[in-house]
C-alpha positions in Angstrom: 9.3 40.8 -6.9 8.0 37.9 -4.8 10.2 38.6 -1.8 7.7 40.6 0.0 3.6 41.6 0.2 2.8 44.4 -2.5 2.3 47.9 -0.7 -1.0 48.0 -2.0 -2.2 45.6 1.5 -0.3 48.4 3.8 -2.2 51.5 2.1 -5.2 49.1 3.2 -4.2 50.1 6.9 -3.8 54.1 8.1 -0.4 54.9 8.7 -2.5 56.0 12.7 -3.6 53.0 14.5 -5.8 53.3 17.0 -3.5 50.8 18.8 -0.9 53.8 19.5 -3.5 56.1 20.8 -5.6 54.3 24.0 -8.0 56.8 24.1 
């Protein structure tokens, strides 16, 4: 259970970054 960050800090970040699109 304490292996790894809860999911609930990646649903924080969009699954798009802006860091794969330069535009």
């Amino acid at each position: 259970s304490t292996s790894s960050k809860p999911p609930s800090v990646k649903s924080s970040q969009p699954p798009h970054a802006p860091s794969h699109q330069p535009t």
